[in-house]
Backbone as CSV, one residue per row, in Angstrom:
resi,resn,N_x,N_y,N_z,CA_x,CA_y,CA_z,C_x,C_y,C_z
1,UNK,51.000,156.735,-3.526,51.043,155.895,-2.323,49.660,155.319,-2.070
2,UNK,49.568,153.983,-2.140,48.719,153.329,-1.590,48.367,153.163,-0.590
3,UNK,46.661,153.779,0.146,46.215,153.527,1.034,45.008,152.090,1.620
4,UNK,46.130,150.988,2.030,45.152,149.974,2.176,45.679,149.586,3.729
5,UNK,44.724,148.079,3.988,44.445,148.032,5.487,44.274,146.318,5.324
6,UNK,44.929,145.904,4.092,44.817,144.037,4.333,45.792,144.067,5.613
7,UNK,45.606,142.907,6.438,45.370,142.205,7.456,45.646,143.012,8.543
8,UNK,44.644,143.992,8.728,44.629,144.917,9.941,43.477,144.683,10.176
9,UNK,42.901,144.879,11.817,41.604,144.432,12.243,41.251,146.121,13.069
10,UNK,40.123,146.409,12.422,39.674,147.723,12.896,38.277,147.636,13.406
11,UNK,37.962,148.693,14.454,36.650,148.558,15.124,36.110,150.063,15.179
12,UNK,35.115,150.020,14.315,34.086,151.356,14.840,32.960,151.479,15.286
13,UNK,32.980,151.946,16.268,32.305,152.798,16.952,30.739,153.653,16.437
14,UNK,29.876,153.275,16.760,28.493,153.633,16.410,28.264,153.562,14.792
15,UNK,28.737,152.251,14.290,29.028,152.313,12.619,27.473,151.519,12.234
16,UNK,26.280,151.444,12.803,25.358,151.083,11.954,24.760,152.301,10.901
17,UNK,25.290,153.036,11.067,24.642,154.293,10.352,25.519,155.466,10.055
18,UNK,25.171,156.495,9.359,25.841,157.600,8.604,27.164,157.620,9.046
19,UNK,28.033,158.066,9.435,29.218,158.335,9.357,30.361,156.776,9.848
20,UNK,29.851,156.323,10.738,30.470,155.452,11.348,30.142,154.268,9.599
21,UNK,28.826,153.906,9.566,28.734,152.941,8.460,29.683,153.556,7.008
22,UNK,29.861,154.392,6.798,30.687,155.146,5.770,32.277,154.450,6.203
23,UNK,32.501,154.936,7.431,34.184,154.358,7.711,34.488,152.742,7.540
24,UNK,33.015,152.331,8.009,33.622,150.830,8.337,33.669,149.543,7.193
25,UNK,32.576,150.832,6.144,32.192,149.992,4.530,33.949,150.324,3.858
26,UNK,34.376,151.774,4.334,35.850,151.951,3.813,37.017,151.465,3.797
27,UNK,36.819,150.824,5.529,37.907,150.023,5.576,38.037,148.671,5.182
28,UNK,36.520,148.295,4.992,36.639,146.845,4.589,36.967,146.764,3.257
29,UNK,36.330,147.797,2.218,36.818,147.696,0.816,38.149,147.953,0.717
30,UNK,38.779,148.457,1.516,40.630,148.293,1.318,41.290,147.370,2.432
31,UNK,40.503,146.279,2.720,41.150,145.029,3.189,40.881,144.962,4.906
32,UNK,40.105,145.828,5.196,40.482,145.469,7.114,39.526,144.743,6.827
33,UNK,39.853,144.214,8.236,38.733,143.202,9.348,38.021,144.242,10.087
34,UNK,36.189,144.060,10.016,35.539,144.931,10.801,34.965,144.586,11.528
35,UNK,35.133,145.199,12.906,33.920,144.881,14.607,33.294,145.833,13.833
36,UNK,31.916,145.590,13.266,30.464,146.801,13.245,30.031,146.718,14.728
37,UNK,30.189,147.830,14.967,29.774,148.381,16.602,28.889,149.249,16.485
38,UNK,27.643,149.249,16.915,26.124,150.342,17.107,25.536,149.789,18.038
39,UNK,24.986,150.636,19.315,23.909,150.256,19.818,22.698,150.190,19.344
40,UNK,22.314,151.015,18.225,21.134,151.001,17.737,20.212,151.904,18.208
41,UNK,20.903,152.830,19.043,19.451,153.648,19.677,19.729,154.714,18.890
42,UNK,18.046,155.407,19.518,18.079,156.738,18.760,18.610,158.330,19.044
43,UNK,18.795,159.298,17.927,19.707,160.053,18.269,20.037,160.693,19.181
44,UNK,18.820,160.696,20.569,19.172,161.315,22.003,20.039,159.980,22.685
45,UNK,20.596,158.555,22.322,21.044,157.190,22.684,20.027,156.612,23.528
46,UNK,18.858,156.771,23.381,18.052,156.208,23.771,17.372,154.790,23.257
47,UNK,16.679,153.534,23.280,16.620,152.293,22.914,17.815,151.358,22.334
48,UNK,17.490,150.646,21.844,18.771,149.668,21.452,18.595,148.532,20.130
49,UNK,19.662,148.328,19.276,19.156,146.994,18.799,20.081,146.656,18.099
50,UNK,20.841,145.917,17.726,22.253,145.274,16.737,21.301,145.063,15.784
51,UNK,20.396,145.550,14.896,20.209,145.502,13.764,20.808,146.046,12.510
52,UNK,21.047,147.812,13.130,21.518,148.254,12.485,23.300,147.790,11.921
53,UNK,23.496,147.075,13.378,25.167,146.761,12.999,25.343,145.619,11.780
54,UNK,24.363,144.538,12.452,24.272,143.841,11.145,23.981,143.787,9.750
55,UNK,23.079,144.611,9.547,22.981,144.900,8.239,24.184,145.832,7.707
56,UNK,25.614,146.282,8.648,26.239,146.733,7.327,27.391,145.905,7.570
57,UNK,27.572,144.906,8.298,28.025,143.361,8.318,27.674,142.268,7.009
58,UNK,26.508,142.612,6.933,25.965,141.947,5.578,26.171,142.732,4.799
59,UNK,26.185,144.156,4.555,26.832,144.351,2.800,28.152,144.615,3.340
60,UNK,28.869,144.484,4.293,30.532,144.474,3.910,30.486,142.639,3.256
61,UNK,29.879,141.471,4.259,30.379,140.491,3.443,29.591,140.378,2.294
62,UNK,28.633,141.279,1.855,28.280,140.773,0.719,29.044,140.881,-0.600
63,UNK,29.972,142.132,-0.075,30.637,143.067,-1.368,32.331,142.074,-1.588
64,UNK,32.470,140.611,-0.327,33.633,140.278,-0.352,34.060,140.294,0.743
65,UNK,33.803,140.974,2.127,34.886,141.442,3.351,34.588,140.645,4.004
66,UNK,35.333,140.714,5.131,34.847,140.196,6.833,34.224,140.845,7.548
67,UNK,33.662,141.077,8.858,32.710,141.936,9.991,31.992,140.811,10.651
68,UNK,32.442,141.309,11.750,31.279,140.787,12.655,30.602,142.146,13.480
69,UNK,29.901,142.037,14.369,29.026,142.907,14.492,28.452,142.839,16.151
70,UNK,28.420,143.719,16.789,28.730,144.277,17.749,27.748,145.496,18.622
71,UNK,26.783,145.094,19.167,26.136,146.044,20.056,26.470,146.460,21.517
72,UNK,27.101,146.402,21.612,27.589,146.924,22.927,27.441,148.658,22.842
73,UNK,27.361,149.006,24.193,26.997,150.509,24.105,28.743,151.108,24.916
74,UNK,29.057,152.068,24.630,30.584,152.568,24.802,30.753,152.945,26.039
75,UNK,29.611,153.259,26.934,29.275,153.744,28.147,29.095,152.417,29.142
76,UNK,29.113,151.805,28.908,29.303,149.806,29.476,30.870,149.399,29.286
77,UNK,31.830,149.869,30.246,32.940,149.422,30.016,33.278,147.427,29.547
78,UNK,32.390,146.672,31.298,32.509,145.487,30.424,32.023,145.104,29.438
79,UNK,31.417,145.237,28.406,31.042,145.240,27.256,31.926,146.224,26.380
80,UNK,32.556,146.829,26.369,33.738,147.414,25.822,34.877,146.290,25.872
81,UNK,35.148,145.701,27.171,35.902,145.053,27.264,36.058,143.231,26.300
82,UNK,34.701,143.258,26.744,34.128,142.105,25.518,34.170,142.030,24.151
83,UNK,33.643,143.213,23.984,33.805,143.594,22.240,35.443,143.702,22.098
84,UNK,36.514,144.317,22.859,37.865,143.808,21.986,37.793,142.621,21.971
85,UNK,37.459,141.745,22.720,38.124,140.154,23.303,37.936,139.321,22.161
86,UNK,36.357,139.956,21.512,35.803,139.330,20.532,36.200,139.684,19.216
87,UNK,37.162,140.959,18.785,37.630,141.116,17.929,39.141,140.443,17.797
88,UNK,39.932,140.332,18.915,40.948,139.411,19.344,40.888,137.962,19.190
89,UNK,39.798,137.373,19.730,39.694,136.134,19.522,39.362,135.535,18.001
90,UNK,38.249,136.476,17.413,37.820,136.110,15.597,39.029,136.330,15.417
91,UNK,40.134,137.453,14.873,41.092,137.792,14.602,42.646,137.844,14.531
92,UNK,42.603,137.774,16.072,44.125,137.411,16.533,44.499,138.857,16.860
93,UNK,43.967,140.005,16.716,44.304,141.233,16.998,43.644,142.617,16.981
94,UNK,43.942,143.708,17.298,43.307,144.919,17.117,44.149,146.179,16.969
95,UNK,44.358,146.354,15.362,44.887,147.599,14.712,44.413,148.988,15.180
96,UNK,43.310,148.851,14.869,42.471,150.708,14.419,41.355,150.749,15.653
97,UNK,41.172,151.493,15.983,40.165,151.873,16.637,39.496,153.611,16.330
98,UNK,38.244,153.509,15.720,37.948,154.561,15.512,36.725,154.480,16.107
99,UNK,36.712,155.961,17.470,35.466,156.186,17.656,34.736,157.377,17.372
100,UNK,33.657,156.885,16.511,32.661,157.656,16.504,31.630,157.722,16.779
101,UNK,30.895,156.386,17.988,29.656,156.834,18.688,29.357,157.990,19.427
102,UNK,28.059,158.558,19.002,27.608,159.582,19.727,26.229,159.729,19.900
103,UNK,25.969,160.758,20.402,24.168,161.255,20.988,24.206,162.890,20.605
104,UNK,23.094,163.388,20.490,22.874,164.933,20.508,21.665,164.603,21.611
105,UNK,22.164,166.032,22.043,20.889,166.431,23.314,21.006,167.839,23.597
106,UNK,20.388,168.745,22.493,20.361,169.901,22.290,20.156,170.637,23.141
107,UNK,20.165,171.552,23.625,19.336,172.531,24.081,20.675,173.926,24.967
108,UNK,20.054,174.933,24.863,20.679,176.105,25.582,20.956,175.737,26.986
109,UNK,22.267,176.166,27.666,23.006,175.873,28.661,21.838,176.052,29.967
110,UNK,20.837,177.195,29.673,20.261,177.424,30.245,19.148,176.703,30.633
111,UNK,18.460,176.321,29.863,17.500,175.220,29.506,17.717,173.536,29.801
112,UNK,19.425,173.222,30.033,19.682,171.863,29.772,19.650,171.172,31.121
113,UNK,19.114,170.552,31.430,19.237,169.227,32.355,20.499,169.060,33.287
114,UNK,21.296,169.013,33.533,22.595,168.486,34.275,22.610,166.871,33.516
115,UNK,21.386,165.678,33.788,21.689,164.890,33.314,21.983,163.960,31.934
116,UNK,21.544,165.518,30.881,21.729,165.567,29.633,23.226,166.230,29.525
117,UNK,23.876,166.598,30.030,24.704,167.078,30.257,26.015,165.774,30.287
118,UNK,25.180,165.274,31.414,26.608,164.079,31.325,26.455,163.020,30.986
119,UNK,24.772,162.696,30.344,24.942,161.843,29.133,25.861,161.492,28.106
120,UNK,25.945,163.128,27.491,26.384,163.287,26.574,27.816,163.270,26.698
121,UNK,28.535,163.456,27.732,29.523,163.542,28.364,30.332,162.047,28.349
122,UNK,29.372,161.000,28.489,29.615,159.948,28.934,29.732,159.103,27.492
123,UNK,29.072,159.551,26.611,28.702,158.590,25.591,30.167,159.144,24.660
124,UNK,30.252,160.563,23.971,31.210,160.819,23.713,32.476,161.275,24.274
125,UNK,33.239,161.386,25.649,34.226,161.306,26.139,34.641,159.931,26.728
126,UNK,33.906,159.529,27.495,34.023,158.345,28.633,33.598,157.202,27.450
127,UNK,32.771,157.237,26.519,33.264,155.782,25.478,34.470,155.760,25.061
128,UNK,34.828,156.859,24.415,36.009,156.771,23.699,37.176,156.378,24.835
129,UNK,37.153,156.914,25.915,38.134,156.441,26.793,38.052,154.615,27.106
130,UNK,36.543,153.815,27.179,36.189,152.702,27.778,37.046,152.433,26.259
131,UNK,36.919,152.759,25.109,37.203,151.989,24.201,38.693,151.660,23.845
132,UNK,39.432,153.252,23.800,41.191,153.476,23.745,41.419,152.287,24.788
133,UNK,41.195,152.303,26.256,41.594,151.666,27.396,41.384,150.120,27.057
134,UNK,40.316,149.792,26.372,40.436,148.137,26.409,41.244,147.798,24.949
135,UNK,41.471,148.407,24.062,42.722,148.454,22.970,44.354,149.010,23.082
136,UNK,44.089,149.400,24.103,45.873,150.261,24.794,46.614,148.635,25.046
137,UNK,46.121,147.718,25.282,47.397,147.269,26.191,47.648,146.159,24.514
138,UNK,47.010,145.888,23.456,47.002,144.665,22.517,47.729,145.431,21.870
139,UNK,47.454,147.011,21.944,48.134,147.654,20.896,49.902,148.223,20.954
140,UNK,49.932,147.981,22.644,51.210,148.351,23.246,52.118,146.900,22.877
141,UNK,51.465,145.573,23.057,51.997,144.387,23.234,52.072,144.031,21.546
142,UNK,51.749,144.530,20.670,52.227,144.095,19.094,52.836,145.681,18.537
143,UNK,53.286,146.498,19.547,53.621,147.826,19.133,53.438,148.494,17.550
144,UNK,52.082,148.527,18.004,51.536,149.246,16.535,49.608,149.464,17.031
145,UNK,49.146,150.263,16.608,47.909,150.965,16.797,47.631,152.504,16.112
146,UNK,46.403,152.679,15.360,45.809,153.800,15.121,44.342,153.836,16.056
147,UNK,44.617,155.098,16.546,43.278,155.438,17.328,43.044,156.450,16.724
148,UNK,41.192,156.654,16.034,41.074,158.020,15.797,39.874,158.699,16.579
149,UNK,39.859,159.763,17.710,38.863,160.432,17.819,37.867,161.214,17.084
150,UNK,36.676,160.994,17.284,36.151,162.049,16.228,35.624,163.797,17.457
151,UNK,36.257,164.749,16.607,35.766,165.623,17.224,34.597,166.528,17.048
152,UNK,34.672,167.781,16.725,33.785,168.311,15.936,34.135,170.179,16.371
153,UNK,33.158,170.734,14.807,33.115,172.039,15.120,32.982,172.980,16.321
154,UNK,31.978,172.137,16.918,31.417,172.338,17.962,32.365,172.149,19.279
155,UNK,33.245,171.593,19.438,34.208,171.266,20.458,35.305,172.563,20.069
156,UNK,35.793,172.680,19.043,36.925,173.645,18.406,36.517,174.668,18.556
157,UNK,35.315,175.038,17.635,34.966,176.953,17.821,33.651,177.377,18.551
158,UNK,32.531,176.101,18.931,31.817,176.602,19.604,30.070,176.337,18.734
159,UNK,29.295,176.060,19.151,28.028,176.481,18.504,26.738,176.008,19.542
160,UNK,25.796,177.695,19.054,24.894,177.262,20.025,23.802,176.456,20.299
161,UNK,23.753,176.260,21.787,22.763,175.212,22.096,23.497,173.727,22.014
162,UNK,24.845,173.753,22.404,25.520,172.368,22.254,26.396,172.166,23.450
163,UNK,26.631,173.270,24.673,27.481,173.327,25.316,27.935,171.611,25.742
164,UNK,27.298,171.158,26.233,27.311,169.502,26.618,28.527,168.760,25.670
165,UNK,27.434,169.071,24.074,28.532,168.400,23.193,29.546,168.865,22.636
166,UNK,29.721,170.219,22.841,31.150,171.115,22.391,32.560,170.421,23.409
167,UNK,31.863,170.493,25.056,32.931,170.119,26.065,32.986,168.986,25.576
168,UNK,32.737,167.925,25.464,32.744,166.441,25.475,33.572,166.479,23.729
169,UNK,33.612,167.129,22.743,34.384,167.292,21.550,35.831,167.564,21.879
170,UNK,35.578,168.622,22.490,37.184,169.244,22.845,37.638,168.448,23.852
171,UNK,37.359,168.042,25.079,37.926,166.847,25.330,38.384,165.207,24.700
172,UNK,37.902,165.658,23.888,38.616,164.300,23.177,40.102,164.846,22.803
173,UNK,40.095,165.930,21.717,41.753,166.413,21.488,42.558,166.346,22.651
174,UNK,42.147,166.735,23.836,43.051,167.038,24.701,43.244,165.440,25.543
175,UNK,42.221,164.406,25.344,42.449,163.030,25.164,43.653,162.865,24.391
176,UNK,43.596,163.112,23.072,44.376,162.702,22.090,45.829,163.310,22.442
177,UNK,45.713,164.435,22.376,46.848,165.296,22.900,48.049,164.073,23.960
178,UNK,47.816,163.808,24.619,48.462,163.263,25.811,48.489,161.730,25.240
179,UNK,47.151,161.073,24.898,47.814,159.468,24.449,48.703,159.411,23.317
180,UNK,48.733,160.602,22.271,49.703,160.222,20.967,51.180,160.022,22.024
181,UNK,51.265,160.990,22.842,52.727,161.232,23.206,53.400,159.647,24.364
182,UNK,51.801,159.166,24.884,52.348,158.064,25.736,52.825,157.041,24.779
183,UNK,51.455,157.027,23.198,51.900,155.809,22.656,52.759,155.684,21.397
184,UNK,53.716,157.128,21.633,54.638,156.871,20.509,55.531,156.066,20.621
185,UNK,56.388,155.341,21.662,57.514,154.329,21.938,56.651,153.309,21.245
186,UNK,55.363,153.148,21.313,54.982,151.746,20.651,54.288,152.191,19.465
187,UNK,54.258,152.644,18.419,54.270,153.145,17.786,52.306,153.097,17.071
188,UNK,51.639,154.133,18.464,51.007,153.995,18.663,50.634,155.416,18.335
189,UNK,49.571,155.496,17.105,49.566,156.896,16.696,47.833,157.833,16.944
190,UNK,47.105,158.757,17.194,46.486,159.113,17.769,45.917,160.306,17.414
191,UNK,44.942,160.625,16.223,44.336,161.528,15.886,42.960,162.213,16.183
192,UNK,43.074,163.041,15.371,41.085,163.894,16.015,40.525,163.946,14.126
193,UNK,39.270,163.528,14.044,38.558,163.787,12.683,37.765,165.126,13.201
194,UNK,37.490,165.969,12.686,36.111,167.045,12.830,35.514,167.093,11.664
195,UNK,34.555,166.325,11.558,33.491,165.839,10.010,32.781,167.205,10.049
196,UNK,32.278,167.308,9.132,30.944,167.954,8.937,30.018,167.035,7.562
197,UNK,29.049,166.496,7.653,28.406,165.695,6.932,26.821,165.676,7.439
198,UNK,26.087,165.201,6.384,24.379,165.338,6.753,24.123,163.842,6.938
199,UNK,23.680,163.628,8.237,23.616,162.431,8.883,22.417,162.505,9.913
200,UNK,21.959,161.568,10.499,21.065,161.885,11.509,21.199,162.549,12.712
201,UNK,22.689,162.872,12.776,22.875,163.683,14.258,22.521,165.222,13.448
202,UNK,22.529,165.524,12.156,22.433,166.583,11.501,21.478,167.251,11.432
203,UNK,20.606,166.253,10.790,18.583,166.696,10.726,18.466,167.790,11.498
204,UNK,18.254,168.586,10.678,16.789,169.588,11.401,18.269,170.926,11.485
205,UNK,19.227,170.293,12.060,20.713,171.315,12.237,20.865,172.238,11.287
206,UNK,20.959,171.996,9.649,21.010,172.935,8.234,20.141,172.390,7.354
207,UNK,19.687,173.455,6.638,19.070,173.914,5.539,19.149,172.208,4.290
208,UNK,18.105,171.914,3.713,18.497,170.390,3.174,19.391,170.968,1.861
209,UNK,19.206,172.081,1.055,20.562,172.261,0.291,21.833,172.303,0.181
210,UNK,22.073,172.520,1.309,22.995,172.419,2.682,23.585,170.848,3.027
211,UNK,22.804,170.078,3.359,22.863,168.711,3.874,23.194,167.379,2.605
212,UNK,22.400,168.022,1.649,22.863,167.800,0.181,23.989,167.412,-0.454
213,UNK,24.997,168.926,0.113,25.663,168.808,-0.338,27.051,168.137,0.384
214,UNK,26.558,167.797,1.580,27.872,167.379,2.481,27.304,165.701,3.038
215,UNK,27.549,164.859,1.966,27.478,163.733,1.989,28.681,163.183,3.003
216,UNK,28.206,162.257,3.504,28.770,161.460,4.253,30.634,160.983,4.048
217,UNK,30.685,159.963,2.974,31.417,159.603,2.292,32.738,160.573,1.557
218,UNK,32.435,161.815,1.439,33.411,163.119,1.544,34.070,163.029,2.731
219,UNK,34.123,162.635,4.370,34.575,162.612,5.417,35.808,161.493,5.383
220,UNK,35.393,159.812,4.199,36.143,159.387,4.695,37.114,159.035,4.104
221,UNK,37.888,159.842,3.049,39.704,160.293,2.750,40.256,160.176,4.493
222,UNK,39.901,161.505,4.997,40.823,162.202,5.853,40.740,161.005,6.987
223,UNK,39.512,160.240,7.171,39.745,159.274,8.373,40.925,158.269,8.353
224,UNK,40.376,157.533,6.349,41.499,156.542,6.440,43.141,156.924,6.545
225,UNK,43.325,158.247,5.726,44.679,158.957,6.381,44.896,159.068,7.612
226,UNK,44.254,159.015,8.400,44.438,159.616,10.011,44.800,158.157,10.919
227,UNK,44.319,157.064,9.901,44.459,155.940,10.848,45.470,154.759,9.878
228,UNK,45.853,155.165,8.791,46.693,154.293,8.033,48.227,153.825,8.636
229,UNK,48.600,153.074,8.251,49.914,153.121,8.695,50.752,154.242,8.327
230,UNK,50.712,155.079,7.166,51.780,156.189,7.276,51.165,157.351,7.901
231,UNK,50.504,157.358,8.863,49.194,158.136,9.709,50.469,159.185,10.536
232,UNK,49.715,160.367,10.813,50.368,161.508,11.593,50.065,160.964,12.670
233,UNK,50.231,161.880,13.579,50.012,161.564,15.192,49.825,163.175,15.683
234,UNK,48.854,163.239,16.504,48.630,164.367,17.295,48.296,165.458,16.410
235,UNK,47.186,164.984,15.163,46.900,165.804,14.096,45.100,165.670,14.107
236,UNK,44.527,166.907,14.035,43.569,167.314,13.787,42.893,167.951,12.383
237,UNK,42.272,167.007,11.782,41.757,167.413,10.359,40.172,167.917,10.200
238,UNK,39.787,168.645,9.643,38.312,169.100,9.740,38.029,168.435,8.149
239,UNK,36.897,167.519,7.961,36.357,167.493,6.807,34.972,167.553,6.050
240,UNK,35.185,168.005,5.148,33.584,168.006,4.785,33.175,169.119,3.146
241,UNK,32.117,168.085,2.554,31.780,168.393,1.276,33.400,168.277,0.099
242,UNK,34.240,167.216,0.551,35.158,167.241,-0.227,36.485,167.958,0.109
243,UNK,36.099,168.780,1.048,37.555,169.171,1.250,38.108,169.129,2.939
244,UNK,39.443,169.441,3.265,40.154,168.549,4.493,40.351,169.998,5.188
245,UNK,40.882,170.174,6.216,41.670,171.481,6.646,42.233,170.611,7.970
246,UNK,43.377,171.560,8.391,43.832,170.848,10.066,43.576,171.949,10.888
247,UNK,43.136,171.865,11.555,42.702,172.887,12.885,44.091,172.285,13.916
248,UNK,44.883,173.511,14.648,45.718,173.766,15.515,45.454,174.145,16.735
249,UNK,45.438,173.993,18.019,45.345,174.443,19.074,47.059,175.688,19.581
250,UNK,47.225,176.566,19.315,48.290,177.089,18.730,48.307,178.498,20.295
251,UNK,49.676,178.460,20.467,50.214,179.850,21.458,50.998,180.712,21.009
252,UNK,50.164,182.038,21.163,51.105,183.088,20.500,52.228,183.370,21.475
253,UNK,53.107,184.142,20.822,54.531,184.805,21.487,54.231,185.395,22.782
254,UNK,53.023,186.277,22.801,52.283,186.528,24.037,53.515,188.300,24.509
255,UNK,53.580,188.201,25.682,54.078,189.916,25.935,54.445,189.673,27.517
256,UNK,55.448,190.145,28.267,56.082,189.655,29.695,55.296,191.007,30.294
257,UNK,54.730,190.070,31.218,53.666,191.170,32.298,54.215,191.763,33.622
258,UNK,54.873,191.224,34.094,55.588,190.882,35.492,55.027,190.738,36.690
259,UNK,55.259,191.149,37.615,54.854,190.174,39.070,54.226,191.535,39.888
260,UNK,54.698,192.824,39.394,54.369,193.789,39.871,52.929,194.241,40.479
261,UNK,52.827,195.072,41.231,51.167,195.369,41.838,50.094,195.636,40.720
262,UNK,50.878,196.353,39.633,50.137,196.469,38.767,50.021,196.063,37.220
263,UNK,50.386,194.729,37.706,50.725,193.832,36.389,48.855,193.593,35.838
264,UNK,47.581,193.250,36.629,46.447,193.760,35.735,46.634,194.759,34.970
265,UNK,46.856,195.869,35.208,46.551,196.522,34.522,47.500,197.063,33.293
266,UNK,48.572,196.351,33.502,49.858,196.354,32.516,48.998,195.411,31.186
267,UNK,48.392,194.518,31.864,47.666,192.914,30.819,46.865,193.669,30.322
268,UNK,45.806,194.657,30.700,44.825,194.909,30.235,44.783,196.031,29.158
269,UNK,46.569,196.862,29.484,47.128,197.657,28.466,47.655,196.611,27.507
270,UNK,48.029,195.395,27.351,48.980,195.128,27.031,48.268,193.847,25.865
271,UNK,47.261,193.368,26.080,46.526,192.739,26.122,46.328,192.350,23.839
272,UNK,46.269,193.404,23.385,46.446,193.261,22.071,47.938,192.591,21.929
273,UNK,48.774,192.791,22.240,50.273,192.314,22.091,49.776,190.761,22.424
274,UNK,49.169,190.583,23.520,49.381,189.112,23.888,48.234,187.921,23.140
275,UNK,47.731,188.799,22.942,46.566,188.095,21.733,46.890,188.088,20.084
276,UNK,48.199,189.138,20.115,48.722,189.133,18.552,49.151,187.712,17.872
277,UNK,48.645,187.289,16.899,49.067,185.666,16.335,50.038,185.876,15.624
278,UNK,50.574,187.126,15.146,52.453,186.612,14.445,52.890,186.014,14.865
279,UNK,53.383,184.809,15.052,54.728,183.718,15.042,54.323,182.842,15.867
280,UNK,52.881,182.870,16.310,52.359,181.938,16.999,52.494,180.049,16.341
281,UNK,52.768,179.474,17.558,53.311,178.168,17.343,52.309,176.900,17.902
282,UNK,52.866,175.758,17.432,52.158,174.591,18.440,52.903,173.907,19.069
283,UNK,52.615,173.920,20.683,53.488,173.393,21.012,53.445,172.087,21.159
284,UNK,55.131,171.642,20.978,55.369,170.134,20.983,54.402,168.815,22.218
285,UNK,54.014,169.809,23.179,53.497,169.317,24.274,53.759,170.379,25.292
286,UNK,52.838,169.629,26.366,52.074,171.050,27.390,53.466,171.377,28.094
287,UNK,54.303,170.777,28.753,55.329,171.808,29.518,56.006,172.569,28.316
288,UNK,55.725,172.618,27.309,56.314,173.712,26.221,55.493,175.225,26.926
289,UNK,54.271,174.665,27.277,53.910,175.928,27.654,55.101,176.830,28.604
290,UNK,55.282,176.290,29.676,55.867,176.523,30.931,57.633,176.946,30.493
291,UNK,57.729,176.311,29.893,59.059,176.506,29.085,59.314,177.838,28.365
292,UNK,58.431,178.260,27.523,58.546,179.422,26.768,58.428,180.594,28.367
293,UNK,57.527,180.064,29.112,57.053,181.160,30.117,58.503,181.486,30.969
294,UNK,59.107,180.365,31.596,60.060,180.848,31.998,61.267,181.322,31.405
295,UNK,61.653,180.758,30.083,62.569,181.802,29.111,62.443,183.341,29.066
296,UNK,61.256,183.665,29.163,61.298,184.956,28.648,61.124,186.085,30.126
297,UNK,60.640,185.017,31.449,60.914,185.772,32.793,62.419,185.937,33.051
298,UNK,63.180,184.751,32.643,64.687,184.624,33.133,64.984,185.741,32.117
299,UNK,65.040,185.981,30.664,65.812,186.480,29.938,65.236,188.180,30.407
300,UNK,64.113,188.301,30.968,63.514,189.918,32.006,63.944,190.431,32.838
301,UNK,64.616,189.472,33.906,64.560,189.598,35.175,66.656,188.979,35.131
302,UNK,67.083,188.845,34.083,68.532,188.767,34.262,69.286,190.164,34.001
């Protein structure tokens, strides 16, 4: 099965450089139309400059493609709003949307700023939202769209000195979570990437034997799957150094506590049972939660 993208118009998100420039050189060599989108600042998102966007505008058309090129920052809704208009108007439309602009702003929970906090907050949750939101309605009105979030390790299992950017990761899935399900009638599909690759948000992060070996370009199989037309929906892939995995947000069978005075301390006996992962599932969507919960009170208490 052939994975290509002639006359689809795709836009990424912080693509003057490492990971984003990897996706957007990908999609153009299998036929999309590319918005190169970078602000150009540096890795705390600080300064600015569409240089970087252009120069990989110039080797997509140098190699043959289309791109135009795009500084707008993701945290500037009207300028979000502009940059579709302008991929709409060159184009006539907007397929893909993949975001992967971001910032690092390290430091221990303890140590961190509040306003580094919702920097980071802003650049990777609240872009990706300025961005889905000004592509939701082109993509509802030609019923067809791939959106891909990018998430990360750090949002899924945690790592330290990132709290800022772990929350702002895992909120994206739970972004994703809820738009796959609004935009399936329009067949509007909605994934999470979790890269691992040596890039400039990386530096200084691992060991350079390490960084070596997890080139960029290993990440982007699993993207263009995630956003192709025969694309999953409400699927989370981890990639890196060549190989893919899907990470699950998953509920075990769990154990009926009851309502009783001393239902703490029933949980706190009980507590291995409800943390046991045999037959643990994903659910179809969140009132699945609520669903399993009251099955197993009614089938207790009948």
């Amino acid at each position: 099965m052939s994975v290509d993208f002639k006359g689809r118009v795709a836009i990424v998100t912080g693509a003057g450089g490492g990971l984003g420039r990897q996706h957007a050189l990908a999609l153009a060599a299998r036929g999309a139309k590319v918005v190169v989108n970078d602000l150009g600042g540096a890795r705390d998102g600080s300064g600015g400059s569409v240089s970087a966007a252009q120069a990989v505008v110039d080797e997509i058309r140098g190699a043959g493609g289309e791109a135009i090129a795009n500084g707008a920052s993701v945290t500037d809704w009207e300028a979000v709003q502009a940059m579709v208009q302008q991929a709409v108007d060159t184009w006539g439309r907007v397929d893909i949307l993949v975001n992967n602009a971001g910032i690092l702003r390290d430091k221990t929970f303890a140590k961190m700023d509040l306003a580094d906090f919702r920097t980071v907050i802003d650049v990777h949750l609240m872009g990706a939202v300025h961005c889905s939101k000004a592509v939701w309605p082109h993509m509802v009105a030609q019923k067809y769209g791939r959106i891909l979030m990018t998430t990360s390790s750090t949002g899924l299992y945690g790592n330290f000195g990132q709290s800022n950017y772990g929350a702002a990761k895992l909120a994206l899935v739970g972004f994703m979570q809820t738009l796959a399900l609004e935009g399936a009638k329009s067949d509007i599909r909605v994934n999470s990437l979790a890269p691992t690759a040596a890039t400039r948000m990386t530096e200084g992060l691992m060991p350079e034997a390490v960084l070596a070996a997890l080139q960029p370009q290993a990440v982007v199989p699993a993207m263009l799957v995630l956003v192709s037309e025969d694309a999953p929906t409400r699927t989370i892939l981890c990639a890196g150094g060549g190989s893919v995995e899907s990470a699950n947000i998953t509920m075990t069978q769990g154990d009926w506590i009851g309502l009783d005075g001393d239902a703490p301390e029933r949980l706190a006996a009980q507590l291995g049972q409800v943390r046991d992962r045999t037959g643990e599932m994903v659910p179809p969507n969140g009132s699945a939660q609520g669903a399993h919960e009251v099955a197993r009170a009614t089938a207790r208490l009948s």
